[in-house]
C-alpha positions as CSV (number, residue, x, y, z in Angstrom):
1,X,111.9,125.3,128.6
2,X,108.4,125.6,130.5
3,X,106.4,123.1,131.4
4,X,102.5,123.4,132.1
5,X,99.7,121.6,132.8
6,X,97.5,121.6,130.0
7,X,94.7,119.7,131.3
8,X,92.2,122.3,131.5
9,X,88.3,121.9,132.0
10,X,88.1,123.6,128.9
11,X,91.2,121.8,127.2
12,X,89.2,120.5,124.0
13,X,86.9,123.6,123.6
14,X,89.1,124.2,120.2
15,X,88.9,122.0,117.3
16,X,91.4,123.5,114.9
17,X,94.0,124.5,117.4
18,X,95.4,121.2,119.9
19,X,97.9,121.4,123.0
20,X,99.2,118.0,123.9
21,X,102.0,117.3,126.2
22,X,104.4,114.5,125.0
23,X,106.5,112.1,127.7
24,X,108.2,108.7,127.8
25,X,105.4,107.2,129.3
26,X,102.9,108.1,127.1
27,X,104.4,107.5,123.7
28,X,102.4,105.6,121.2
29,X,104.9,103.5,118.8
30,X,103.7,105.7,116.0
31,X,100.9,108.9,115.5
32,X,99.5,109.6,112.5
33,X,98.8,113.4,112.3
34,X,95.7,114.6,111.5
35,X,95.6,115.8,107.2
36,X,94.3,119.3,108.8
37,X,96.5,119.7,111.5
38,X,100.3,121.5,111.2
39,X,102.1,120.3,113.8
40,X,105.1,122.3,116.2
41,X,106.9,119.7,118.7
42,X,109.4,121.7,121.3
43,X,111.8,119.4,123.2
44,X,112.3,120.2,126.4
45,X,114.7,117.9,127.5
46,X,115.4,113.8,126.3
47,X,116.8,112.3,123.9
48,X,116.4,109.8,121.5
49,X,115.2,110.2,117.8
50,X,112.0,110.4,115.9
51,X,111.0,109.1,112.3
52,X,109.2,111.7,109.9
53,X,107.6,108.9,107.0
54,X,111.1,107.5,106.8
55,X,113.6,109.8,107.9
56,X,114.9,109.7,111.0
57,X,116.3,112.9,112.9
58,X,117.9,112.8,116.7
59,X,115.8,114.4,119.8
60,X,117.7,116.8,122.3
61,X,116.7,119.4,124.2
62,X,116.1,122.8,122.5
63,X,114.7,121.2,119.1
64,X,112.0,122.2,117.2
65,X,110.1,120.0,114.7
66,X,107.6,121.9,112.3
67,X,105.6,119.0,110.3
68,X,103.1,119.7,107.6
69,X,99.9,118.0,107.1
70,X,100.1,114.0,106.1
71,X,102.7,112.7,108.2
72,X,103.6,109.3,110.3
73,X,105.9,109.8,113.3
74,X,107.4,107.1,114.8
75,X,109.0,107.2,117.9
76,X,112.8,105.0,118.5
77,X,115.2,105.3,121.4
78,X,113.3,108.0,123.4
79,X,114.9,108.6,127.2
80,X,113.6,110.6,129.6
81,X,111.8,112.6,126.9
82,X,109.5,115.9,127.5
83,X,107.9,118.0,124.2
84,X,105.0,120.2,123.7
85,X,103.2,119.5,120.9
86,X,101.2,122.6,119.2
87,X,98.6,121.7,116.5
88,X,96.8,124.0,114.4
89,X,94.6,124.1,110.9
90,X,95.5,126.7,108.4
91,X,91.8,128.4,109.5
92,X,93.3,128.9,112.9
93,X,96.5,130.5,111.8
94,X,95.0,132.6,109.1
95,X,92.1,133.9,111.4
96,X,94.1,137.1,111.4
97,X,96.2,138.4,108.4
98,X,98.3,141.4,109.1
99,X,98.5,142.2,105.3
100,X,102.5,141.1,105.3
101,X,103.1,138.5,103.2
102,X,105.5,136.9,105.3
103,X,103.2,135.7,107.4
104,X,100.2,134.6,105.5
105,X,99.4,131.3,106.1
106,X,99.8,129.9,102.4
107,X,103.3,131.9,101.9
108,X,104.5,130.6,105.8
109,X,103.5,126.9,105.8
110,X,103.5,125.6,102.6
111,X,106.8,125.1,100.6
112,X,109.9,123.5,101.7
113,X,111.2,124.3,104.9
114,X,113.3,121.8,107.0
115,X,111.4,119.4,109.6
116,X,113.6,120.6,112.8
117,X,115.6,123.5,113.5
118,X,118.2,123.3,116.9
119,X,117.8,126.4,118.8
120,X,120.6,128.5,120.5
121,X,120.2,129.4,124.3
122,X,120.0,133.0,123.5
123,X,116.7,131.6,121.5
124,X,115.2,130.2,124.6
125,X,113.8,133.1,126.6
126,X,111.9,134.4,123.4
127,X,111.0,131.1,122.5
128,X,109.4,130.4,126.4
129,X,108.0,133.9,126.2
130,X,106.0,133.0,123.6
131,X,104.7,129.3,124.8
132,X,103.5,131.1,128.1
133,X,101.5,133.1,126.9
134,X,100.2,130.5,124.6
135,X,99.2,128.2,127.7
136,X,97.8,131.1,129.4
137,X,95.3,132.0,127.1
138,X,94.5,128.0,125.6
139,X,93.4,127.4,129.2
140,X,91.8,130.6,130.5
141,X,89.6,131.1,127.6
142,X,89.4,134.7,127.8
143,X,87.7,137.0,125.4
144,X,90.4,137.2,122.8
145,X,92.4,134.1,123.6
146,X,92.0,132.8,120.2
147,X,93.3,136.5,118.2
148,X,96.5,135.8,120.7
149,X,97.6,132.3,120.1
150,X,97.2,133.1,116.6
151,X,99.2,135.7,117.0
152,X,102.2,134.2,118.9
153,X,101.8,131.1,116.4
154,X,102.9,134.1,113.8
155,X,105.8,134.9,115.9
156,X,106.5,131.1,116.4
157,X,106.8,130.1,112.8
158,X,108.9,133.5,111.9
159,X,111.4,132.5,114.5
160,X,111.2,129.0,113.0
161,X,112.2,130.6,109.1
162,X,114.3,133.1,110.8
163,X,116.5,130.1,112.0
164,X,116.1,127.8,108.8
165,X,118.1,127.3,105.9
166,X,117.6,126.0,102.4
167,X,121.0,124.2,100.9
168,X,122.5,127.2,102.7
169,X,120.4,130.2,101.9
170,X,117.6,132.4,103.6
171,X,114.6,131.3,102.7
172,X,113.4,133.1,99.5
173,X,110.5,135.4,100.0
174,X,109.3,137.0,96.7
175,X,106.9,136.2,94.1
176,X,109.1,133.2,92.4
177,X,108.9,131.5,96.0
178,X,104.8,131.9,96.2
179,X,105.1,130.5,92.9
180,X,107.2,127.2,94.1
181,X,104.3,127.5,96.9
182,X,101.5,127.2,94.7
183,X,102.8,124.2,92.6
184,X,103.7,122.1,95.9
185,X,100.3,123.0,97.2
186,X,98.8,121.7,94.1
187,X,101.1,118.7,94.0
188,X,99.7,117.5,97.0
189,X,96.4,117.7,96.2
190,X,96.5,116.7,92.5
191,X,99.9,113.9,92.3
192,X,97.2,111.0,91.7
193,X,96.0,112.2,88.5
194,X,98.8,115.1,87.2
195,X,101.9,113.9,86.0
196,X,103.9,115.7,84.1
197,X,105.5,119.7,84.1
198,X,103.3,120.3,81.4
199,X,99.8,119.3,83.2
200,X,100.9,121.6,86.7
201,X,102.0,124.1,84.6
202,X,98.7,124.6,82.7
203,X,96.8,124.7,86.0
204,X,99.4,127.6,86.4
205,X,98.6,129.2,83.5
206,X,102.4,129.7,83.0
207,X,104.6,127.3,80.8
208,X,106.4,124.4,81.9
209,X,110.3,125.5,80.9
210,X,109.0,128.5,83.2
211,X,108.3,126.8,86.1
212,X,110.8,123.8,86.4
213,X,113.3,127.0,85.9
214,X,111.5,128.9,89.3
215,X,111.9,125.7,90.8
216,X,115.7,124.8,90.4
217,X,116.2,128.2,91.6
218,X,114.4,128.5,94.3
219,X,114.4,124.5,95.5
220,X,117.8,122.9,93.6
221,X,114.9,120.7,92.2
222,X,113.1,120.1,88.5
223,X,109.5,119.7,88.5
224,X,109.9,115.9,87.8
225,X,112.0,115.2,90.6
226,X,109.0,116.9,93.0
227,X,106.6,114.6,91.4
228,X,108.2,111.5,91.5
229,X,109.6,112.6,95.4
230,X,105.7,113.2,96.1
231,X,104.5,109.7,94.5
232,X,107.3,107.8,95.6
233,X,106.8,109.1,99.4
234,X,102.9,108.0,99.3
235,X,103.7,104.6,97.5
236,X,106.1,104.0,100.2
237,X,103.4,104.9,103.0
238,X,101.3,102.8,101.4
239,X,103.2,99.7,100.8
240,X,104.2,100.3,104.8
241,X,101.2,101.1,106.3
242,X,98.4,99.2,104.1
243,X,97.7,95.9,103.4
244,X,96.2,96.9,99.9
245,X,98.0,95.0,96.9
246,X,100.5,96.6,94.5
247,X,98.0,96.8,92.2
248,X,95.7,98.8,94.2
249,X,98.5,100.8,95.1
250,X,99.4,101.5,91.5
251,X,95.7,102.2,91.0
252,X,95.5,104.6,93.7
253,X,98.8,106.3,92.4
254,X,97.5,107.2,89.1
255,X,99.3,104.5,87.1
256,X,97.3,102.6,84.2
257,X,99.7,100.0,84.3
258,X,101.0,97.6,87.0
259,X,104.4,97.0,85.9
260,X,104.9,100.3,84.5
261,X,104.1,101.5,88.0
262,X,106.8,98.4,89.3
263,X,109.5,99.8,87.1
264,X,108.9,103.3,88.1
265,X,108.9,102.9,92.0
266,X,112.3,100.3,91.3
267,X,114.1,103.3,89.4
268,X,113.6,105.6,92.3
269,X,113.9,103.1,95.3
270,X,116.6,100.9,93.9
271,X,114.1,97.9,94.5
272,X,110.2,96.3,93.1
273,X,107.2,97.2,95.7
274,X,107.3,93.8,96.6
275,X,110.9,93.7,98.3
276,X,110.3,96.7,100.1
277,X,107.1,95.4,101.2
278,X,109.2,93.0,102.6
279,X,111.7,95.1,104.5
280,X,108.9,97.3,105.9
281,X,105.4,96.4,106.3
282,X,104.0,97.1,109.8
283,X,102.9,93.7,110.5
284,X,100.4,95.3,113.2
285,X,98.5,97.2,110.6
286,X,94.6,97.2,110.3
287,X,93.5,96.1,107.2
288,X,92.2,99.2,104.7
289,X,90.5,99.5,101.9
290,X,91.6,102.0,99.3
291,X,88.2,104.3,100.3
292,X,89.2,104.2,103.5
293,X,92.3,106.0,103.2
């Protein structure tokens, strides 16, 4: 892979599109990214392995991480470790749109699509290609720059979907998929305060046997299993990351009730909010409030 110096005069003339190198020496133990920012990490060589909220995947040169918005990284058993990381809004990528669906931003980056893809060394010459130009134009600044990277951030997430699987299947790119799109989209925005298939559906304006059948076929997943995936994920950020009380978790999360909130989370995680508390609270976490999150 390339390397480049990205510390241009001009290096932090963008504010929706980021190019950070990433080393050994200057890891922090964790990064929060930034709820505007996607995020593309290329490994360039190291190893080691690198938590996504609370999955862990191994680091090795030739990987590619694509993280949506709302994400914690953590950082574990990095060696001699050297990544690019590309950041961008969904202004900066959508700045141009071809007309092809394939490529517009809400079709492209939204959905499910796996964390990390491994590329093949046949990959690596398009892949570089690509990043060099990117460099070239995020420090030069020419007239135009910004129409480019945009551009070759196109060509970067296709190859990404070209080389990613769903439970063993090309990603599905049709009308029921943009449908799977919208409801995840509005999942993330609305899980506090929508519960149930009925609720997303109506925002829809299909019907609720309708769309948790799009979504078994397209995702292997019913619309209650993405809902309680989605709160379950937050409540465990929060339990981890917050020194808020279960209550104000529960509160936060939507749930009238305390305890029906403790038996819910306990169902899915196999124990209360308290015990995993417990197991995984970040003793070095500032203290928030719930506004402050």
């Amino acid at each position: 892979m390339v390397s480049r110096n990205t510390n241009s005069p001009k290096s932090n003339a963008y504010a929706d599109f980021k190019i950070s190198t990433i080393n050994g020496f200057n890891l922090p133990e964790e990064t929060n990214l930034n709820n505007k920012f996607y995020t593309f990490i290329i490994v360039k060589s190291g190893q080691g392995a690198i938590k996504i909220d609370f999955d862990e995947y191994a680091i090795r040169k030739n990987k590619v991480f694509l993280l949506g918005r709302y994400r914690k990284l953590s950082w574990l058993r990095i060696e001699n470790l050297e990544a690019l990381m590309l950041q961008f809004t969904d202004n900066f990528y959508n700045q141009i749109y071809t007309g092809n669906p394939k490529i517009k931003s809400d079709q492209t980056l939204s959905g499910e699509f796996p964390p990390t893809i491994q590329l093949e060394n046949e990959d690596e010459t398009e892949l570089n290609n690509l990043i060099d130009v990117i460099l070239k134009e995020y420090n030069n600044r020419a007239d135009n720059s910004r129409e480019i990277i945009c551009l070759c951030l196109k060509a970067l997430t296709m190859i990404y979907r070209r080389k990613s699987t769903l439970n063993g299947n090309w990603f599905i790119a049709n009308r029921k998929k943009k449908l799977v799109d919208d409801f995840t989209r509005l999942l993330n925005s609305r899980f506090t305060e929508l519960k149930s298939s009925k609720e997303f559906a109506g925002c829809l304006n299909i019907s609720p046997n309708y769309l948790n059948a799009v979504c078994k076929e397209v995702s292997h997943k019913t619309v209650s299993c993405f809902i309680q995936e989605r709160i379950i994920l937050e409540a465990r950020r929060l339990l981890t990351h917050t020194e808020w009380t279960v209550s104000e978790i529960a509160f936060k999360l939507g749930f009238k009730d305390n305890s029906y909130f403790g038996r819910y989370f306990k169902k899915a995680v196999g124990m209360s909010p308290e015990r995993f508390r417990i197991a995984n609270y970040r003793i070095s976490n500032l203290k928030k409030t719930p506004t402050e999150f």
